[in-house]
C-alpha positions in Angstrom: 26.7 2.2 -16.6 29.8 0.6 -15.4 29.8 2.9 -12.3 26.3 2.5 -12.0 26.7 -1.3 -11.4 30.0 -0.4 -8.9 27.6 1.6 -6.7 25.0 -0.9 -6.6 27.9 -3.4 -5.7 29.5 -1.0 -3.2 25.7 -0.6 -1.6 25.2 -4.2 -1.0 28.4 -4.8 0.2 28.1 -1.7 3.0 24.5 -3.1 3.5 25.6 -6.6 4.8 28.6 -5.3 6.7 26.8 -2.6 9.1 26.3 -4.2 12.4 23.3 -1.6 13.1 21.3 -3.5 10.7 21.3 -6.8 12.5 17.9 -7.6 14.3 18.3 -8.8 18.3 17.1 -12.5 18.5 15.4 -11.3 21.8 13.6 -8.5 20.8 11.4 -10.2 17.6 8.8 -12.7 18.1 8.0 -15.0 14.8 6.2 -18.5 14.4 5.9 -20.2 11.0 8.0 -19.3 8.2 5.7 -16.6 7.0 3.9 -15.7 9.9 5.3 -12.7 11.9 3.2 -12.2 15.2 5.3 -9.6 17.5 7.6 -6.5 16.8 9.7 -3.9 18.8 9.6 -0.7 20.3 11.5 2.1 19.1 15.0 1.9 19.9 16.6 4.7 22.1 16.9 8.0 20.4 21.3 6.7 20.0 19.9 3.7 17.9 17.1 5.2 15.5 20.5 7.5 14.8 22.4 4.7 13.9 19.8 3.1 11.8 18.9 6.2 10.2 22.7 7.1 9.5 22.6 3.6 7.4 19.5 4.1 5.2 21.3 6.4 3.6 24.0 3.2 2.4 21.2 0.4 2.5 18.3 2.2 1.1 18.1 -0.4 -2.1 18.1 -3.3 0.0 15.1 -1.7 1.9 13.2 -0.3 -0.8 13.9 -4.6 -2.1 16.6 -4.4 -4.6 17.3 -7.9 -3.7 13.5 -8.8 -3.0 14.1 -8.6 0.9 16.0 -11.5 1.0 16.6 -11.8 4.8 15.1 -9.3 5.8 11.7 -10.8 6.7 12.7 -13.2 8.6 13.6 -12.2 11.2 12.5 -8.5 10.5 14.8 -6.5 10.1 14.5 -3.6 12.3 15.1 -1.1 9.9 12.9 -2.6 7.0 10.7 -2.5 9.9 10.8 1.1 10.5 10.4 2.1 6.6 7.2 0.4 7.1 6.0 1.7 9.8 6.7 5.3 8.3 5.5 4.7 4.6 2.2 3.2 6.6 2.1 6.3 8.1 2.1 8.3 4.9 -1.1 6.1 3.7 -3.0 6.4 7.0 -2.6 10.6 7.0 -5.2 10.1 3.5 -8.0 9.1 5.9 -7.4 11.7 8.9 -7.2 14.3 6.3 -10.2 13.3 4.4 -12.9 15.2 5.1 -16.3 13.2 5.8 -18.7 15.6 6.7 -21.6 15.9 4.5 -22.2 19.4 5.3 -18.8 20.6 4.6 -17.8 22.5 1.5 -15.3 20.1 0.9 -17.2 16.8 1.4 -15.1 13.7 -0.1 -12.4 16.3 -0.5 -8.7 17.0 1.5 -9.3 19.3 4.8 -6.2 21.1 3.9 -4.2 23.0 1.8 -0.7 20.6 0.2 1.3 23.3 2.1 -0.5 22.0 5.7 -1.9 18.8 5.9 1.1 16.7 7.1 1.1 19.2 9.4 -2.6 19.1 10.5 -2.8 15.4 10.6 0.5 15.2 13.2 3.2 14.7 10.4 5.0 17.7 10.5 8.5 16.8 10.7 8.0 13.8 7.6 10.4 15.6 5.6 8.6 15.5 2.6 6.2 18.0 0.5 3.1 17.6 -1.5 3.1 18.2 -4.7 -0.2 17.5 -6.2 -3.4 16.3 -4.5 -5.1 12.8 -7.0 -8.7 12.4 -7.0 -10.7 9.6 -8.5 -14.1 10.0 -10.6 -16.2 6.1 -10.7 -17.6 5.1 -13.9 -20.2 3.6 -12.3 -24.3 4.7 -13.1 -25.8 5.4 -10.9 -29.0 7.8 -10.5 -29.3 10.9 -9.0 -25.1 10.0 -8.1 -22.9 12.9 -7.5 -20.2 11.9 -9.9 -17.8 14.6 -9.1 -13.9 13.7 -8.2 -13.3 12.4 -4.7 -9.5 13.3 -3.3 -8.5 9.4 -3.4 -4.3 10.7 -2.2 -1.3 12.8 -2.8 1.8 13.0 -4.5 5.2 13.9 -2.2 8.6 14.9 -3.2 11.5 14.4 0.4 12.6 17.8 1.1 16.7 18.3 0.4 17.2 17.3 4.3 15.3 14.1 4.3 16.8 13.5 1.0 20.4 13.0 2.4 18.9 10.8 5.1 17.4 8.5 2.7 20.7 8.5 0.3 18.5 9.4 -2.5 15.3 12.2 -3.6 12.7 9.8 -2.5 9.0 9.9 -5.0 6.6 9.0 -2.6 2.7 8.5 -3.7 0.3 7.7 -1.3 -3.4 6.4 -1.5 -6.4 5.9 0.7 -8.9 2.6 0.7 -12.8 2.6 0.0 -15.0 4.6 2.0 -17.9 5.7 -0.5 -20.3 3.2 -2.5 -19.5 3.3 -5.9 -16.0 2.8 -4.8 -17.4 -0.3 -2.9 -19.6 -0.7 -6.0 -16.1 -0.6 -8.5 -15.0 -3.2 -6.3 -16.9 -5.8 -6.7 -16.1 -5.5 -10.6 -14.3 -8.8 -10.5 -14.0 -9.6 -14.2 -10.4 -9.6 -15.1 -9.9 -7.5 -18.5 -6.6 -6.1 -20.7 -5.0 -3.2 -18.3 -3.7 -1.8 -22.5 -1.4 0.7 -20.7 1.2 0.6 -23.6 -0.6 2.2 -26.7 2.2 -0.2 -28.8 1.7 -3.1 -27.4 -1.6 -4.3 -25.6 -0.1 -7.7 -23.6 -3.2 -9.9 -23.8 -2.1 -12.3 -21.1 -1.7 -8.6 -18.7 -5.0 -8.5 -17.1 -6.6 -7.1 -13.9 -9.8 -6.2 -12.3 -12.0 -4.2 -14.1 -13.3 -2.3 -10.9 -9.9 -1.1 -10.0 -9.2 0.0 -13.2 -12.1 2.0 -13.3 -10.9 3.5 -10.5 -7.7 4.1 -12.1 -8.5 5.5 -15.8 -11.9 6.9 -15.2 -12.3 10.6 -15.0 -14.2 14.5 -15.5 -12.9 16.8 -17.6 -14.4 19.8 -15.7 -13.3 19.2 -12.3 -13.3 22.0 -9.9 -10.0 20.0 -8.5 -8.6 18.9 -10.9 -8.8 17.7 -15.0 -8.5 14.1 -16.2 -8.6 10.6 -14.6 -6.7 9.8 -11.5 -3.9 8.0 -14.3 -3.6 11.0 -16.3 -2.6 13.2 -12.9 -0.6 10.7 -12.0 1.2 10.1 -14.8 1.6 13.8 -15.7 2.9 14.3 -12.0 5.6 11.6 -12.4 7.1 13.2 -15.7 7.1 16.6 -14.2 8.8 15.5 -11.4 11.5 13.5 -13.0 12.4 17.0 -15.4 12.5 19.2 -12.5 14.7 16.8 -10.2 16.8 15.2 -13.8 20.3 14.1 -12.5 19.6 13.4 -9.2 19.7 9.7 -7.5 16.1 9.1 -7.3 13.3 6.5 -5.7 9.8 6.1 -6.8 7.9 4.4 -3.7 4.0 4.3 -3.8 1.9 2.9 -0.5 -2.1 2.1 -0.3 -4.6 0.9 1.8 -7.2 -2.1 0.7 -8.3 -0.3 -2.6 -5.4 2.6 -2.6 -2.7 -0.4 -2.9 -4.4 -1.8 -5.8 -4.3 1.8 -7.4 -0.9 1.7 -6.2 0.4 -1.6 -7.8 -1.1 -0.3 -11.1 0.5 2.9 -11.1 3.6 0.9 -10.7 3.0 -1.2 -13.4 2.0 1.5 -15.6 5.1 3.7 -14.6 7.4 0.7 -15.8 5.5 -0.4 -18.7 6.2 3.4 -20.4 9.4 3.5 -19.2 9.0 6.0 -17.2 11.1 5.2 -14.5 14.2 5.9 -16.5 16.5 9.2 -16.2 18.3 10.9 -18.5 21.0 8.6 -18.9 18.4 5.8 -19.3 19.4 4.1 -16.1 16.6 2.8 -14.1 14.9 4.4 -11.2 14.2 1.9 -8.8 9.9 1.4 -8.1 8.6 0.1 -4.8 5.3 -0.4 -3.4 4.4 -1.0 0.2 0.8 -2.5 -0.1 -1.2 -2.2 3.4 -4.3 -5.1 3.5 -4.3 -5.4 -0.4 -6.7 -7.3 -2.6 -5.2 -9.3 -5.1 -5.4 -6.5 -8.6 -4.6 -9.2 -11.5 -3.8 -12.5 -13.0 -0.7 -14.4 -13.1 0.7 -12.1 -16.5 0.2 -8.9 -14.4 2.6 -10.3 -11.9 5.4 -11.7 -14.3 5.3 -8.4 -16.1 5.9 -7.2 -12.4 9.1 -9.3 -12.4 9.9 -8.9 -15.5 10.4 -5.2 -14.7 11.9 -5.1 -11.9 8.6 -3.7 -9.7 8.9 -4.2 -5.8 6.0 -5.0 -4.0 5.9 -5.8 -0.3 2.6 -6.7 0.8 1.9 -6.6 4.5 -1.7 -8.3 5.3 -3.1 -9.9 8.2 -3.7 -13.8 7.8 -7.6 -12.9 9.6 -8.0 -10.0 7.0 -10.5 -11.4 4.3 -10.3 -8.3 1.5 -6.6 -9.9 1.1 -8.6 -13.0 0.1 -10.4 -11.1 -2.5 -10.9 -10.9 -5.3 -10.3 -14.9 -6.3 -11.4 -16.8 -3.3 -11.7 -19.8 -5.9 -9.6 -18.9 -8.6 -6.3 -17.8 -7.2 -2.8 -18.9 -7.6 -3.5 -21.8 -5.5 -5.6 -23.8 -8.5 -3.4 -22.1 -11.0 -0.5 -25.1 -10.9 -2.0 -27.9 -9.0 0.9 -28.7 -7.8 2.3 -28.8 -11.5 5.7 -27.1 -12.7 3.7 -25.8 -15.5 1.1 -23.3 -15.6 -2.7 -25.4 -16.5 -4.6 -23.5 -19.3 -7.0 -21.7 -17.3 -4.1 -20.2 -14.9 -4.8 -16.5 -17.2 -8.1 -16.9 -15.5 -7.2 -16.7 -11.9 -6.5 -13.8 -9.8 -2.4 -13.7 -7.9 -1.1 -11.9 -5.7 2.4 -10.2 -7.0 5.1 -9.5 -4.4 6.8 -10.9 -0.9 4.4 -10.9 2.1 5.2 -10.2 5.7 1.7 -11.9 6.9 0.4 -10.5 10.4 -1.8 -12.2 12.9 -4.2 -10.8 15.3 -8.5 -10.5 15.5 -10.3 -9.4 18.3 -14.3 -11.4 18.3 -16.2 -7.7 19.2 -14.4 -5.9 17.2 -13.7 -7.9 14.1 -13.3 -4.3 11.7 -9.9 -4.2 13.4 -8.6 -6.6 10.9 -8.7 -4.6 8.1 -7.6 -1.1 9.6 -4.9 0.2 8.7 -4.1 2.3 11.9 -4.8 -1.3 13.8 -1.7 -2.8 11.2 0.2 0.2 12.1 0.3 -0.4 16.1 0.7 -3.8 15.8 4.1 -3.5 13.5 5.3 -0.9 16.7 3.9 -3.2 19.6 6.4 -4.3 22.2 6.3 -8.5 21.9 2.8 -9.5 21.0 3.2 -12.9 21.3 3.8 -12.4 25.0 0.7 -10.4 25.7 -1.4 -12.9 23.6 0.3 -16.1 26.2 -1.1 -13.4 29.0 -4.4 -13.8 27.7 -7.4 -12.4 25.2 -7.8 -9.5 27.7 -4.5 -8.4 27.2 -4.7 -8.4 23.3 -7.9 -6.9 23.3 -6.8 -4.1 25.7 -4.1 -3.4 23.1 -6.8 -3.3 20.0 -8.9 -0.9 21.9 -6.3 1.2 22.8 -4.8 1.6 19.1 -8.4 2.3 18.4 -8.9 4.9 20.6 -6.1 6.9 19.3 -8.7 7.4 16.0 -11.8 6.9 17.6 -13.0 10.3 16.1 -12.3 9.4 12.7 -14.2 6.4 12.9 -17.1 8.0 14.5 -17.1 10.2 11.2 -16.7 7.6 8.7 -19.7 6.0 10.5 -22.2 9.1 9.9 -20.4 9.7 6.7 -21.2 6.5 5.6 -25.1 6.4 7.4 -25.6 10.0 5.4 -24.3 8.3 1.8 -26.6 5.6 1.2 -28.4 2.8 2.9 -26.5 0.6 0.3 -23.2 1.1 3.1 -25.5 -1.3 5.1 -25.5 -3.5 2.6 -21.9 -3.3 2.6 -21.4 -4.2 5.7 -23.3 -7.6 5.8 -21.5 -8.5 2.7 -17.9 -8.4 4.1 -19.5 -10.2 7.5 -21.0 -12.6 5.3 -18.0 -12.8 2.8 -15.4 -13.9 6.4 -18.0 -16.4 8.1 -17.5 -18.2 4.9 -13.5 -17.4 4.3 -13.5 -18.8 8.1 -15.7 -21.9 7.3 -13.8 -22.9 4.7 -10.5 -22.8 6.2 -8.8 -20.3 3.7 -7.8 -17.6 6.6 -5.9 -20.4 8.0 -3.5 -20.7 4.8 
């Protein structure tokens, strides 16, 4: 224990002292103090070296041992990077999700574990899949196919990319909502008791009821695979910490809109077992990197959080309205009033748990672009987007249409995917136009 706290020491210490990790005033553009609105290109190949040769001393600091405490502002280019590649990670769930109605594996992974960071351009990732995690809605609804859609993947870093990250890195990544009764769990607002610890149920824990349908909700005769998405999960995690028992190890989980909510509870859950511990009952450190993520729970979920030492790291878009959601009238912001103490309805309202790196950007003919991921992706790589936007709205908008057109065919599929589903996908969509007309009118995307 005594050498455990050394190391940690040791790691801050080297963390602080490596000039590589020092962001150039010049080359990061930010406004307010939570508003970050430009970014860098990749360094030459001799600087990603350098950074990459410090992750290996400074990984705790990125993953947020210290709760990135100047590191968001300015971003640091290295956090910056991690973010960029654990974004990644989530967005290869939705170009290897197959949406073609015709297909034999309809709402199912393309590819085998053994090929698809390959086939969707991630070959060199340095990591393996383990396990593939689907997710089974218990939601009724007639003449539904209820079987298991592939919902993400479990990934263990490969022995090489495991001495680049200075520790055996767990890395679980989930995709966001594309069929209807995953829209339909969605809109489950009602906050109830998530009872993950059988000994102790925490009645001021609670979160929403649709995600945690998503999350404990399952078949038993799955072609894929047996149990509900927390009981794969879960099973994967202990399996992986036997196999890999004595090593240095990181648990880091990263979603998309619905797939970060899934993530955060994972975390939660993880922790609240005590899972996360190793043979010598030290702590395994548990980070999650949430893409466009809804708020999941009240303000006990995101104590517990704290309380046990969960990292979350929220990346949103200030024009994004599904980081509004759920809670656009009870949220954290009526919870005090203003007042040092919590008021008695603050179990009530929905929070958001973690440190947020807030993005800005919307385009008026293409206002989907807010909430896609690939769209957050680009703009965390873009070269100085504060510049283009003083050059004008035809300059930002060239840049949204050309991140788009990188995935154009994806997007053409999701749209006949979703047109072949259900007419209720229309519904959908006038919902979430109607849900950021009024977000805009009443002034809450400007907060």
């Amino acid at each position: 224990m005594v050498m455990t706290v050394v190391n940690m020491v040791n790691s801050y210490i080297n963390f602080h002292s490596l000039p590589s990790l020092k962001p150039l005033a010049s080359s990061i553009e930010h406004t307010s103090s939570t508003t970050f609105t430009g970014c860098r290109r990749m360094e030459t190949k001799v600087a990603h070296t350098k950074r990459t040769l410090s992750l290996a001393h400074s990984w705790r600091q990125i993953q947020g041992f210290n709760n990135w405490e100047n590191l968001i502002e300015p971003l640091n280019p290295l956090l910056q990077q991690e973010i960029v590649r654990y974004g990644e990670f989530a967005a290869a769930c939705y170009k290897a999700f197959d949406l073609n109605p015709r297909s034999k594996r309809y709402m199912k992974c393309k590819y085998g574990k053994d090929t698809m960071l390959e086939n969707v351009g991630m070959k060199d990732s340095g990591y393996n899949i383990t396990k593939y995690i689907y997710v089974t809605p218990d939601i009724d609804i007639p003449a539904h196919d209820i079987c298991g859609r592939w919902i993400g993947y479990v990934g263990v870093s490969t022995d090489e990319e495991t001495k680049r990250l200075g520790r055996r890195d767990f890395l679980f990544a989930f995709r966001g909502t594309v069929s209807y009764p995953e829209w339909l769990a969605n809109l489950m607002h009602s906050l109830v008791l998530a009872r993950f610890d059988p000994n102790d149920s925490r009645p001021d824990v609670k979160v929403e009821a649709g995600f945690l349908n998503l999350y404990t909700s399952g078949e038993k005769d799955n072609k894929f695979t047996s149990g509900s998405c927390r009981e794969q999960l879960l099973s994967e995690v202990q399996r992986l910490l036997k196999k890999y028992e004595g090593e240095e190890i990181s648990i880091t989980l990263a979603g998309h809109s619905m797939g970060s909510s899934l993530a955060l509870l994972l975390a939660y859950d993880i922790a609240e077992l005590e899972l996360n511990r190793d043979g010598s009952n030290n702590v395994i450190p548990i980070t999650v990197f949430s893409f466009a993520g809804p708020r999941v729970g009240n303000v006990g979920l995101k104590k517990r959080c704290e309380e046990l030492g969960i990292k979350v790291l929220r990346i949103v878009n200030a024009k994004d309205p599904i980081t509004k959601m759920p809670g656009i009238f009870l949220n954290e912001k009526i919870s005090h009033f203003g007042w040092k103490t919590e008021l008695p309805w603050s179990l009530s309202c929905y929070v958001h748990v973690g440190v947020e790196i807030a993005l800005d950007f919307f385009v008026m003919d293409k206002p989907i672009c807010v909430h896609d991921l690939e769209t957050y992706i680009e703009f965390l790589k873009c070269p100085k987007l504060r510049e283009m936007q003083k050059q004008g709205v035809d300059c930002f908008e060239e840049f949204i249409a050309n991140a788009h057109s990188k995935f154009r065919q994806y997007w053409r599929n999701a749209a006949k995917s979703m047109v072949n589903i259900s007419p209720f996908s229309t519904l959908v969509c006038y919902w979430w136009i109607a849900a950021y007309i009024d977000l805009q009118m009443s002034g809450c995307l400007s907060c």
